[in-house]
C-alpha positions in Angstrom: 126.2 120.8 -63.5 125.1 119.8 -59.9 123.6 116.3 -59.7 120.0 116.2 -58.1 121.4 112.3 -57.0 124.0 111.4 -54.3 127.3 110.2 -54.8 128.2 107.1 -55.9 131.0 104.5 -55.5 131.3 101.2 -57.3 129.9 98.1 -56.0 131.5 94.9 -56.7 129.3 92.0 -58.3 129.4 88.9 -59.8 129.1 90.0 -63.1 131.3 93.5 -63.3 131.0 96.7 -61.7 127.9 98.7 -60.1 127.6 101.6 -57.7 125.2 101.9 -55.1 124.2 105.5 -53.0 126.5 106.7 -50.0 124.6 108.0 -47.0 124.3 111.8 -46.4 124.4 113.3 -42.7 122.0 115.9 -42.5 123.0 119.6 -41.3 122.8 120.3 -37.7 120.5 123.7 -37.7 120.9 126.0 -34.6 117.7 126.2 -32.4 115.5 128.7 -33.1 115.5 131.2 -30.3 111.8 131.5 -28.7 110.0 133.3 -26.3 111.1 132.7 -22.5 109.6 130.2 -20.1 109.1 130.9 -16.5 111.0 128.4 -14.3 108.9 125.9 -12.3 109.2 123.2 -9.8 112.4 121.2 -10.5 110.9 117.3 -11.4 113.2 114.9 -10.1 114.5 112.1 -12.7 114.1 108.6 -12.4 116.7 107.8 -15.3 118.5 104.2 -14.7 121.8 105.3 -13.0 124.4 103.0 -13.6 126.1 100.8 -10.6 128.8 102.5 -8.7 127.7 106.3 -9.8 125.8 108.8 -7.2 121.8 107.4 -7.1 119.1 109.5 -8.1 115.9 110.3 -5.9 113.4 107.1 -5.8 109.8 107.5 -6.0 107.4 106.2 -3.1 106.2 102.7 -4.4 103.5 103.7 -4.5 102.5 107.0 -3.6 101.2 107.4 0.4 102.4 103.7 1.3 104.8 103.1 4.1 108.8 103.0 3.3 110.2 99.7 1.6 112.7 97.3 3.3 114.8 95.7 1.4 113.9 97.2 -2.0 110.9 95.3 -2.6 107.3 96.3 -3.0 105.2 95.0 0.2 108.0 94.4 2.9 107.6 96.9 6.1 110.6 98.9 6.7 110.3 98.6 10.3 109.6 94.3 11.3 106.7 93.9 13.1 105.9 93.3 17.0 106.1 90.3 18.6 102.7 89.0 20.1 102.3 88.0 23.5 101.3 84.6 24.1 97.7 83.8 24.6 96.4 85.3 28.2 99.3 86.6 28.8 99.2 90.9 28.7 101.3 92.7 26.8 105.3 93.6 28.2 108.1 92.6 29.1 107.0 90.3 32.0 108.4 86.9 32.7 105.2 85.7 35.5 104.3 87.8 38.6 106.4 89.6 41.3 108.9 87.7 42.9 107.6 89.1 46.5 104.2 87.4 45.7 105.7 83.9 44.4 107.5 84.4 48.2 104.2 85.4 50.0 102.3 82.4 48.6 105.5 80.1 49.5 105.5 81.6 53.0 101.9 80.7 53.5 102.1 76.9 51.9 104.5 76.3 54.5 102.3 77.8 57.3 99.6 75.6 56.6 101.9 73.1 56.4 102.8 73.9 60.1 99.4 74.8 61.5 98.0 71.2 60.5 100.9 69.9 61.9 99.9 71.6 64.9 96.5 70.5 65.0 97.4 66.9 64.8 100.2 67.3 67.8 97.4 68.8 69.9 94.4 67.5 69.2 95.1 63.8 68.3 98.9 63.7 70.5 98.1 65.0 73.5 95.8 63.8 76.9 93.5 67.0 76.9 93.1 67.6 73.0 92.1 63.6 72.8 89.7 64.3 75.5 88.3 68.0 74.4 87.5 66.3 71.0 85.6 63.2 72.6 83.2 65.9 74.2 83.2 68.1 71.1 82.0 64.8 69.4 79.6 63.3 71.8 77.8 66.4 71.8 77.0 66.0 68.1 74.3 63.2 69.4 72.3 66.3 70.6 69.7 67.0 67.8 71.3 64.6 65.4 67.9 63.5 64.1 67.1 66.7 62.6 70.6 68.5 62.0 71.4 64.9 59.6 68.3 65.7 57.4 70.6 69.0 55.8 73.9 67.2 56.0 73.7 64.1 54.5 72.7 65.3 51.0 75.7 67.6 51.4 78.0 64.4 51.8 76.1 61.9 49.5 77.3 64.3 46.7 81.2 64.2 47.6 82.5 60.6 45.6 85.1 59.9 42.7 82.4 61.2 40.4 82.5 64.6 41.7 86.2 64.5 41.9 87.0 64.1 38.5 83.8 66.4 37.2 85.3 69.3 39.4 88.1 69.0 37.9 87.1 68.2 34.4 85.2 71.6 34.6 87.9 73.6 36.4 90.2 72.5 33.9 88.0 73.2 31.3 87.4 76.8 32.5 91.2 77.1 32.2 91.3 75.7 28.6 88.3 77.9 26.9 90.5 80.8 28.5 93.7 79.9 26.9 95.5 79.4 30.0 97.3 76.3 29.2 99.8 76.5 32.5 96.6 76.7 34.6 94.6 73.5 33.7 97.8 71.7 34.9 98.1 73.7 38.0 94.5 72.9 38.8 95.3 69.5 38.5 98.3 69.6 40.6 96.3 70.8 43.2 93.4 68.5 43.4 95.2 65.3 43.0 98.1 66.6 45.3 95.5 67.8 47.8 93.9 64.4 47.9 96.6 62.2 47.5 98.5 63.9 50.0 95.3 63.5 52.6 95.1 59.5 52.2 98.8 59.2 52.8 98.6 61.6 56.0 95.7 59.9 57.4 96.6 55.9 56.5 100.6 55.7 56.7 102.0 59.0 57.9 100.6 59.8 61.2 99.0 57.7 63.9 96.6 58.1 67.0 97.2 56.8 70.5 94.8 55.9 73.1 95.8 58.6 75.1 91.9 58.8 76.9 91.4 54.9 77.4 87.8 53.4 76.6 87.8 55.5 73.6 89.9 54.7 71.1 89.3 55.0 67.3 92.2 54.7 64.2 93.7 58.4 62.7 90.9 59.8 60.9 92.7 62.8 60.2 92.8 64.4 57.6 89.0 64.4 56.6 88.6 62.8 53.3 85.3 64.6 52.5 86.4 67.9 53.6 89.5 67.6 51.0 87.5 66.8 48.3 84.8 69.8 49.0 87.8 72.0 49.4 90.5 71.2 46.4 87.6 71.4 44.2 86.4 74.8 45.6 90.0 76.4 45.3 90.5 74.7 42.2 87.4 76.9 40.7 88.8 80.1 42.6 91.7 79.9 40.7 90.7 79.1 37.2 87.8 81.7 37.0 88.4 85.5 35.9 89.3 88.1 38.1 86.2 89.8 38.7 84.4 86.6 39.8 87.2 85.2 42.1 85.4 87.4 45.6 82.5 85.4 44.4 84.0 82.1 44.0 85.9 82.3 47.9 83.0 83.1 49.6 80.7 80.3 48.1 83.6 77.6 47.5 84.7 78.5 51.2 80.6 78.2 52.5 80.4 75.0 50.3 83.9 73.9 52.0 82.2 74.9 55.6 79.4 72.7 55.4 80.9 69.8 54.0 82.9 69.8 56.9 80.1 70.7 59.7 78.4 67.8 58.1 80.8 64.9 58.6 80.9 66.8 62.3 76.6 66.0 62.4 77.2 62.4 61.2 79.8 61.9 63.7 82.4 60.8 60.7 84.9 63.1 61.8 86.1 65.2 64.8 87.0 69.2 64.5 90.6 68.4 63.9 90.3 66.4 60.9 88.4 69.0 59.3 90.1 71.6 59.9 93.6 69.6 58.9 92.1 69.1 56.0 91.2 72.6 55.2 94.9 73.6 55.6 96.0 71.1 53.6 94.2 72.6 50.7 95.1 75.6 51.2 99.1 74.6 51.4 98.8 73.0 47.9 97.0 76.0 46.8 99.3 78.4 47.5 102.0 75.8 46.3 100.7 76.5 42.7 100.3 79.6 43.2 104.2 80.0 44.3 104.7 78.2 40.8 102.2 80.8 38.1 103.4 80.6 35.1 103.4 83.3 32.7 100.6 82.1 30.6 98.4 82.2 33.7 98.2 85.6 34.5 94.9 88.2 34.3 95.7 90.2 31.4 95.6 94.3 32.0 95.4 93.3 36.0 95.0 96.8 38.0 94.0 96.9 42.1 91.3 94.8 42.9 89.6 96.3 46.1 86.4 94.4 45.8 89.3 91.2 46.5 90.7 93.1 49.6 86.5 94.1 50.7 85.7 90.4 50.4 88.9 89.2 52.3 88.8 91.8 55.0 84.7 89.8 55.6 86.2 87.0 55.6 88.9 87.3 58.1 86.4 89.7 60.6 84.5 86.6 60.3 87.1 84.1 60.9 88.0 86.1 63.7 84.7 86.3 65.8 84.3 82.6 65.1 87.6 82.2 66.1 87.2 83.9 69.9 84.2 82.0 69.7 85.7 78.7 69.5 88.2 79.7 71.8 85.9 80.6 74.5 84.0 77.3 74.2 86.8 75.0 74.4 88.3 76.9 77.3 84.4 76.2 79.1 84.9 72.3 78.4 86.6 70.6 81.0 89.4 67.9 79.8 88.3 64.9 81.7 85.2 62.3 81.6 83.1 64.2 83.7 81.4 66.6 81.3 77.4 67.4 81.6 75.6 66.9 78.1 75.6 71.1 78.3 79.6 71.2 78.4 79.8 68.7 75.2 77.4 70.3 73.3 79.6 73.4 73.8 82.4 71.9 72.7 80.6 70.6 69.7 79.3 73.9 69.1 83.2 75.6 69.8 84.7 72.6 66.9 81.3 74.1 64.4 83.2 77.4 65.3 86.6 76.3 64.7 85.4 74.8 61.7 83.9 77.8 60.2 86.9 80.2 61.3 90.0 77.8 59.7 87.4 78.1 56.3 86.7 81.5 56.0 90.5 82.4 56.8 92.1 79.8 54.3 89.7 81.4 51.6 90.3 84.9 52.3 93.9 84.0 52.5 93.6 81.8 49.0 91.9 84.4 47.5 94.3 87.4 47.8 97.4 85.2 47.6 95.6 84.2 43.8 95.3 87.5 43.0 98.9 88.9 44.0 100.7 86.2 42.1 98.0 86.8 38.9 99.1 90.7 38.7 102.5 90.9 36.3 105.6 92.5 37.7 104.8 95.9 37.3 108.3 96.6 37.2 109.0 94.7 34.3 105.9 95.4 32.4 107.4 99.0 32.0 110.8 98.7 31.6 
């Protein structure tokens, strides 16, 4: 009869013979057929695949985040931008146009040229030594009152106001992160000066041309540099919707630093207005040299810049016919009435005031033309 218990075999053991149970393999039963199922999306499968065979579809990790680089969680697929350098925009700019680095060049050397001019007339030469001693004998004429304004002008010009104008110019340059700047800056007031001392002490010299009248160079003026390197210094560090600003009153400031070594009779016309020029060479020399880190961010046209300069030059222009006309009505010799030397006096005020407002109005769009990126190379 059938057994109820599997089949057995014997099992060996220490003491005789046993059996234990054999395994039985169930029987495969067919599926049972059921009612049909509508087919639906087809669901992708994520099974391991092993290396080397065709790969399967691989979820987003996780869903609505960006692709994966690299095939780890958190890396961007794409690597991100580089960022520009502090104040300097966005692009592939290297400074500003090489046109402008030119133009500013062009007019360094100009100034260079013009002062040189100024000393080979004025100081070199029989009838600019003699126009100058009437422009600066006529100063005497209503001294008493004139040196009430000036002198506080030119009690604040010393060392101190050297280094605090350009502590704070520099300083500007530093809380806007324009690194290439503050040394610019500095360039330009200690070249400015330096270069005025050597000028006026070792590197030019003044004949008694006149006789009777005889006093050592005094050209450059000292006080006039200091005024001025300090004023242009400012006009280039601040932003550059403030720099119209800045020229007129650093170029006004300049102006009557100057007039007022003319009213104390420390200086003649031509050493102010060599001094003037030789700020504005060493301006524009940095200019020539902007780095990249100095430039205005986002620049665009600047027409308030062009309104300003277009003043500045009209008025450099009428002072300019001015001072023409009174030097032409001042006779080059010793006999001069007190009426011709206070019209020469008046024509040097003139010449005075037309070198400023030009060199500013110059200064000022030069600064903003070498501030503006390439425009070419911002959008390649």
């Amino acid at each position: 009869m059938p057994s109820d218990h599997a089949p057995t075999r014997p099992l060996p053991t220490s003491g005789g013979t046993g059996t234990r149970p054999l395994p039985v393999t169930p029987p495969v039963l067919p599926p049972t057929p059921g009612p049909a199922t509508p087919p639906g999306p087809a669901v992708p499968s994520y099974a391991a695949v092993p290396p080397g065979q065709p790969g399967q579809p691989v979820p987003p990790y996780p869903p609505g985040r960006p692709a994966v680089a690299g095939g780890h969680p958190g890396a961007s697929a794409h690597p991100p931008a580089p960022r520009p350098s502090p104040g300097a925009p966005a692009g592939r700019d290297d400074g500003p146009s090489t046109a402008s680095r030119v133009v500013a060049a062009v007019v360094a050397v100009l100034a260079v040229a013009a002062a040189w001019v100024v000393w080979r007339y004025f100081v070199d030469t029989y009838a600019g030594q003699m126009l100058e001693r009437a422009a600066f004998d006529g100063a005497v004429t209503g001294q008493g009152e004139l040196w009430a304004v000036a002198e506080p002008v030119l009690d604040t010009v010393s060392v101190a106001f050297v280094v605090g104008g350009l502590a704070a110019a520099m300083g500007i340059a530093l809380l806007r992160r324009r690194w290439g700047l503050a040394v610019q800056v500095a360039f330009l007031v200690v070249g400015a000066n330096v270069t005025t001392q050597l000028v006026k002490h070792s590197l030019l010299g003044r004949e008694e041309l006149i006789g009777g009248w005889h006093w050592e160079n005094s050209l450059p003026s000292g006080h006039t540099t200091v005024a001025g390197s300090v004023a242009a210094a400012l006009l280039l560090v601040v932003p550059r919707g403030a720099r119209p600003l800045v020229a007129v009153l650093g170029g006004a400031y300049t102006a009557a630093t100057g007039v007022s070594t003319l009213v104390g009779q420390w200086h003649r016309p031509s050493d102010v207005v060599a001094a003037v020029l030789v700020v504005l060479a060493w301006a524009a020399l940095v200019c020539a040299f902007t780095p990249r880190s100095s430039l205005d961010p986002g620049a665009g046209p600047t027409p308030g810049s062009t309104v300003m300069a277009v003043l500045l030059l009209l008025g450099a222009g009428a002072a300019g016919v001015a001072a023409a006309l009174a030097l032409r009505a001042t006779p080059a010799t010793w006999d001069t009435t007190t009426a011709q030397e206070v019209t020469a006096y008046a024509g040097g005020v003139a010449g005075v005031l037309a070198v400023t407002a030009a060199a500013f109005a110059v200064l000022l769009l030069v600064r903003q033309s070498t501030a503006r990126p390439d425009a070419r190379r911002v959008q390649r």
